[in-house]
C-alpha positions in Angstrom: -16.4 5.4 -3.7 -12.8 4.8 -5.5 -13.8 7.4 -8.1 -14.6 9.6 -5.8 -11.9 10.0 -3.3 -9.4 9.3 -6.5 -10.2 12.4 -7.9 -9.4 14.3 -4.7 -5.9 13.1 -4.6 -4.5 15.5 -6.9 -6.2 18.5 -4.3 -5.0 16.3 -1.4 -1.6 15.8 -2.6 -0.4 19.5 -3.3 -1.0 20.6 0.3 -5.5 21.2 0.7 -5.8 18.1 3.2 -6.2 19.3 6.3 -7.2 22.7 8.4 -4.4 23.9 10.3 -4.5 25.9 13.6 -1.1 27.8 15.2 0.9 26.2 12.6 -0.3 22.8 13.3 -3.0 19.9 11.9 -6.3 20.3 13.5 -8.0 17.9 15.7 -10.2 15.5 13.6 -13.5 15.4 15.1 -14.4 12.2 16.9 -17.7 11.9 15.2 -15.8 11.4 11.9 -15.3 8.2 11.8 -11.7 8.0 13.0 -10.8 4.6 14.3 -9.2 3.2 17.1 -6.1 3.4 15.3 -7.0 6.5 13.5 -4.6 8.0 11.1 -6.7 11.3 10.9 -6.2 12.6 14.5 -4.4 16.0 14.4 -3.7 17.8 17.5 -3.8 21.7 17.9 -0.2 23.1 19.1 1.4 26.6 19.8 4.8 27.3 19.9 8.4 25.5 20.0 8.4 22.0 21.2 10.4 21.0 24.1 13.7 18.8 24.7 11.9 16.7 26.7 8.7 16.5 24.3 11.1 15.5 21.0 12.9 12.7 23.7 9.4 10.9 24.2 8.4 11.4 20.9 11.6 9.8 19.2 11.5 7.0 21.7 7.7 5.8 20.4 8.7 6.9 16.9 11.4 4.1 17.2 9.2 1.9 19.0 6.9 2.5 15.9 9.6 1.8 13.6 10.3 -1.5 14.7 6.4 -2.8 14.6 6.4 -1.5 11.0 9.6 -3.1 10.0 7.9 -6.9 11.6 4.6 -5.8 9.3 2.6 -5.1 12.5 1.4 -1.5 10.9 -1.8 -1.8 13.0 0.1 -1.5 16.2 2.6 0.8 14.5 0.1 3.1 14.4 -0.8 3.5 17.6 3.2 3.9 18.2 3.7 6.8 16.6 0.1 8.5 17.9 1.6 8.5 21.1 4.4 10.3 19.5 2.5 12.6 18.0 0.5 13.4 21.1 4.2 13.8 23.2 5.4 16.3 20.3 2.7 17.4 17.9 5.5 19.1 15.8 7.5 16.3 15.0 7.6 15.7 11.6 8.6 12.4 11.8 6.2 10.8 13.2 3.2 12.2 10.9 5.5 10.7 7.9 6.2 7.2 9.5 1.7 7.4 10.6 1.1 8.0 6.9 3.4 5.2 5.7 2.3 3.1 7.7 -1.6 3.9 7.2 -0.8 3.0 3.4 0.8 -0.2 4.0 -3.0 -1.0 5.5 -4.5 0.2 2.8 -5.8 4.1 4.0 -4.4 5.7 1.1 -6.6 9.1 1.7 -5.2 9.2 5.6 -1.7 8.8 4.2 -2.1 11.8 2.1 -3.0 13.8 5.1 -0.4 12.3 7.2 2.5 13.2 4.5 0.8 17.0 4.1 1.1 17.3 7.6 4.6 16.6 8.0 5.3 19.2 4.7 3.0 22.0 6.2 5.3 21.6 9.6 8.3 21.2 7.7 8.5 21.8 4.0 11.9 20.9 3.4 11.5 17.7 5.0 12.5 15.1 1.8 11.2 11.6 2.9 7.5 13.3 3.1 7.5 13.9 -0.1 8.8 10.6 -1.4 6.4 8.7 0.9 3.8 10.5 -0.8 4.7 10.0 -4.3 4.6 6.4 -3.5 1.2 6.8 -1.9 -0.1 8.5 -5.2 1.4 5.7 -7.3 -0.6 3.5 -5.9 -3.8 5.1 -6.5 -2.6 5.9 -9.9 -2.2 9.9 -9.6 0.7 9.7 -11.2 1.5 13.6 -12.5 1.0 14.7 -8.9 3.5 11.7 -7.9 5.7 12.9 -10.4 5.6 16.4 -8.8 6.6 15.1 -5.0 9.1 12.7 -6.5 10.7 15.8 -8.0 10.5 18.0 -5.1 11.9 14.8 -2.6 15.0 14.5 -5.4 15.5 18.5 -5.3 15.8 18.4 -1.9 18.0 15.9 -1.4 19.5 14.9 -4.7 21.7 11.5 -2.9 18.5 9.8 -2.3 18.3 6.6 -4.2 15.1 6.1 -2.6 12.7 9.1 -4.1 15.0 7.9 -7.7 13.7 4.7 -7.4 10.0 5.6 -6.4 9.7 7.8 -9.4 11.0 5.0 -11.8 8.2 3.1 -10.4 5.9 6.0 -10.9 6.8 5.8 -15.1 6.5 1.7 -14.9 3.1 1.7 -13.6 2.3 4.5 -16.5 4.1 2.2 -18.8 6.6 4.4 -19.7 9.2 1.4 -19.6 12.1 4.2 -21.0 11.7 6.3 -18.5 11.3 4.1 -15.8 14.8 2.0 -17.2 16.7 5.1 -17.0 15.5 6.5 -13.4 16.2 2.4 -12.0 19.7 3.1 -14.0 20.2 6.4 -12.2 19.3 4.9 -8.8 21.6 1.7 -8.8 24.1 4.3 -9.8 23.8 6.3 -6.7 23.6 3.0 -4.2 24.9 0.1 -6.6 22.2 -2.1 -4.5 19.6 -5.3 -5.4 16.3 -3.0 -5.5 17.2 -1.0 -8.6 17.9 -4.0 -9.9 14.7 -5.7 -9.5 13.0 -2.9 -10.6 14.8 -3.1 -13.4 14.3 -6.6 -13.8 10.4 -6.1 -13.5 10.3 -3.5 -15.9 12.1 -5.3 -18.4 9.8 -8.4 -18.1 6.8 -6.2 -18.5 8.5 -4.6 -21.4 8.7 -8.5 -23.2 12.3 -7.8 -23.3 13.3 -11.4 -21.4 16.5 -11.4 -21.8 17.5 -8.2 -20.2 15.0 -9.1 -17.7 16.8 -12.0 -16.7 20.3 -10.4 -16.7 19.2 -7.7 -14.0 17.4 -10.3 -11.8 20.6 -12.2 -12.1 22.9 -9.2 -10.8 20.6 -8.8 -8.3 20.5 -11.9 -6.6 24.2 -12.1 -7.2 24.0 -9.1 -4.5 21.4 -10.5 -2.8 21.2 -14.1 -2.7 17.7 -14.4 -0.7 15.9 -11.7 -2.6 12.1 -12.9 -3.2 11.1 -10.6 -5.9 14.1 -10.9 -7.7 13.1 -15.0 -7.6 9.6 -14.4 -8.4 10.1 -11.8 -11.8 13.0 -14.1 -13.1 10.8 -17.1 -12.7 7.9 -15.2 -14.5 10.9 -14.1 -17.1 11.5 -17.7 -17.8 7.7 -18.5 -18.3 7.4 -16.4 -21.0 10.4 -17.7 -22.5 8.7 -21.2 -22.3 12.2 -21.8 -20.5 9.8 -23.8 -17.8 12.7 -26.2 -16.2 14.6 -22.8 -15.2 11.0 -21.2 -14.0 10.2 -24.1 -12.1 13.4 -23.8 -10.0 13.1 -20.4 -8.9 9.2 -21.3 -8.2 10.3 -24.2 -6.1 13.2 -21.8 -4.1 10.3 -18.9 -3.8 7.8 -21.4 -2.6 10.4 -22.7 -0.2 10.1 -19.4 1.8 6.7 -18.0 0.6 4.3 -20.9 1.1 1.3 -18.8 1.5 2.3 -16.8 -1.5 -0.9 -17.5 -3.3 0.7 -16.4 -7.3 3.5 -18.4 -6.6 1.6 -21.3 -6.0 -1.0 -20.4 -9.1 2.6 -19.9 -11.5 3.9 -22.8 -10.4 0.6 -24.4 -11.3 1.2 -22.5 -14.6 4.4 -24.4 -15.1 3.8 -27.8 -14.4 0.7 -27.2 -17.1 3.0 -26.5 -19.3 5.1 -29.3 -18.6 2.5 -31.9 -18.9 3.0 -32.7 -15.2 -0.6 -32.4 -14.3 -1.0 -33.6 -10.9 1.5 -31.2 -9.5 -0.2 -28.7 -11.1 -3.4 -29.7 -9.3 -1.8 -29.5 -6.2 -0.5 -26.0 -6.6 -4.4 -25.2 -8.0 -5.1 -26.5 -4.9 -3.2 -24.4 -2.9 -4.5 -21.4 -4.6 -8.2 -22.2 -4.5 -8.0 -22.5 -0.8 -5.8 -19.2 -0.3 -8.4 -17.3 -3.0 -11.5 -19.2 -3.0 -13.3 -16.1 -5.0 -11.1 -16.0 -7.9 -12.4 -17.7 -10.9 -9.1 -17.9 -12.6 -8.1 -20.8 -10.1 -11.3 -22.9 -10.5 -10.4 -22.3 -14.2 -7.5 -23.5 -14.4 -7.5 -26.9 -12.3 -10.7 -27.6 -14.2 -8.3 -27.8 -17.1 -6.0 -29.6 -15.5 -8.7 -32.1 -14.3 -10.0 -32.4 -17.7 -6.5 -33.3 -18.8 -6.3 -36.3 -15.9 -9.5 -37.4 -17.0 -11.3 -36.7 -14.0 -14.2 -35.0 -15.8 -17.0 -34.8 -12.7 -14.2 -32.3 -10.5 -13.5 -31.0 -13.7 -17.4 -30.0 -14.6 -17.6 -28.6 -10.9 -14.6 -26.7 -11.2 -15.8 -25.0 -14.6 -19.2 -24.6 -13.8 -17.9 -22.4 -10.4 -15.3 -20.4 -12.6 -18.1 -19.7 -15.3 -20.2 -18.6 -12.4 -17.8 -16.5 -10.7 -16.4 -14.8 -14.7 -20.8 -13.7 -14.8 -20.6 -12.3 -11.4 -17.7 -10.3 -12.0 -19.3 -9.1 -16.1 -16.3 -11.1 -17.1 -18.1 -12.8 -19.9 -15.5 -13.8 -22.0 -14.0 -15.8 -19.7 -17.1 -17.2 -18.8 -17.2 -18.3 -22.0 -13.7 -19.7 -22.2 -14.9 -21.9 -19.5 -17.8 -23.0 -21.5 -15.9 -24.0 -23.8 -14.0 -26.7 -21.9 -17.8 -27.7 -20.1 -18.4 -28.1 -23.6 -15.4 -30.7 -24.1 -17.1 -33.2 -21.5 -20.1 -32.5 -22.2 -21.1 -30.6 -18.7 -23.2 -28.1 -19.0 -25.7 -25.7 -21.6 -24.0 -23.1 -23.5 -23.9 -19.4 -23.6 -23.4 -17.6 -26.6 -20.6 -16.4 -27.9 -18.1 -19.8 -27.4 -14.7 -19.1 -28.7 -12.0 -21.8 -29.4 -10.1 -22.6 -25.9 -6.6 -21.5 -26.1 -3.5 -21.7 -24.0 -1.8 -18.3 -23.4 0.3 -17.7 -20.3 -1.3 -16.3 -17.6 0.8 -14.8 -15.1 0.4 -13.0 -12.1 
């Protein structure tokens, strides 16, 4: 089903997403499969809206607003379809419906959301940088190249469509490009998220060093950034620097408890430190916030192995090893042989490579 609706994007994204009548979105039909909270509603309208209509709209626009900034996006939604059905014109509220529908995971919705703002207005800027970041996500990235453009010909101040097309070239892995558009954005705002973009790309580029210098200038603007802790700690991991990447873990942790890569870096770190029972704990932690991943089981088994506690240890490795063949993943299926091999635990599969050690990061 990915594949499929994937390779609609590129159609969905320059403008074919929805029917329009008088100028305006048509009503979805109800027998579509719309939702309570549907993002795919569009109702028919004629003519210029009224005072009155944009005053009702704005006010559940900016009731909408403030659910999405406290994360409730469900609830959001339902916000801004009330402005929608108040003004059915209003631009802003299609854009704020389709931002919101991606930050819940209705990527395909969002697309028609975005369209619908352009096709009402199609100089309206932030549509077309909400929708660039939309088709990031799902990896369309020419045709989010082409509505980060138009969003930075429209409006050529905006740090925010510079910033989203950076992010566009990191997820390509065009770490050049992505450098200079991050470069080009803190330029225009002299802000933290450039920076951490910068930082991020940096780390993923194995330069270290300048990763750690941009997440430094960024929390030196903002102190109680997260994601400029968490890519600085990950920085530090990779230059085995693990007392440094420890304390950023423990001052991320502080405020992300339920941060479930945290906890599994952390666990990472301690490893590495030979302190093995805090890294069970943080295995711990992750097991019970992703009890389907393998890579947990995996890794406290190791950890188990090292505290000589080989019967969790074989239990551990035989659920990882079981969870690697569910998911084709045989080579680490086999990696986790090969430590069920160490304490003797269970009958091998073929092939069994020599363990190793490398850093695993998340």
């Amino acid at each position: 089903m990915i594949r499929l609706v994937k390779g609609l994007l590129a159609l969905l994204a320059l403008g074919a997403a929805a029917v329009f009548l008088n100028g305006a979105p048509a009503l979805a039909d109800a027998g579509s499969g719309a939702s309570a909270t549907s993002c795919s509603t569009f109702p028919t309208t004629s003519g210029a809206e009224s005072d009155a209509a944009r005053a009702a709209a704005k006010k559940w626009v900016d009731a909408g607003i403030t659910y999405y900034n406290n994360t409730d996006y469900r609830t959001a939604v339902k916000e801004f379809e009330k402005a929608i059905a108040a003004d059915p014109r209003y631009v802003v509220a299609y854009t704020w419906r389709g931002d919101s529908c991606d930050n819940q995971g209705d990527h395909a919705d969002a697309l028609l959301n975005y369209n619908a703002a352009i096709q009402l207005d199609a100089t309206y800027q932030y549509a077309y940088a909400t929708r660039c970041d939309t088709l990031r996500e799902l990896s369309e990235f020419d045709a989010a190249v082409l509505s980060c453009q138009k969003a930075m010909a429209l409006d050529t101040t905006d740090p925010y469509a510079v910033r989203v097309l950076a992010r566009v070239y990191h997820d390509e892995q065009k770490y050049d490009k992505a450098v200079h558009y991050y470069k080009l954005a803190y330029s225009m705002d002299k802000k933290a998220p450039a920076l951490v973009g910068l930082c991020q790309t940096y780390k993923d580029w194995s330069q270290y060093d300048q990763a750690v210098s941009y997440c430094n200038l960024a929390l030196t603007i903002d102190p109680e950034n997260d994601d400029a802790l968490f890519y600085r700690a990950l920085a530090y991991m990779h230059q085995a620097k693990y007392p440094q990447a420890l304390g950023d873990w423990n001052h991320y942790i502080n405020r992300n408890a339920q941060d479930a890569n945290a906890h599994y870096n952390r666990g990472r770190t301690y490893q590495h430190m030979g302190r093995f029972k805090e890294a069970l704990s943080d295995y711990n932690m992750y097991v019970g916030l992703q009890p389907d991943d393998p890579d947990g089981y995996l890794e406290r088994g190791e950890v188990e192995v090292s505290l000589n506690d080989a019967a969790d240890a074989q239990k551990d490795l035989l659920r990882a090893k079981a969870l690697y063949l569910k998911k084709g993943d045989t080579d680490s299926a086999s990696e986790a042989q090969t430590w069920l091999d160490k304490i003797g635990g269970a009958p091998s599969i073929a092939p069994s490579p020599t363990p190793s050690a490398p850093i695993s990061l998340r």
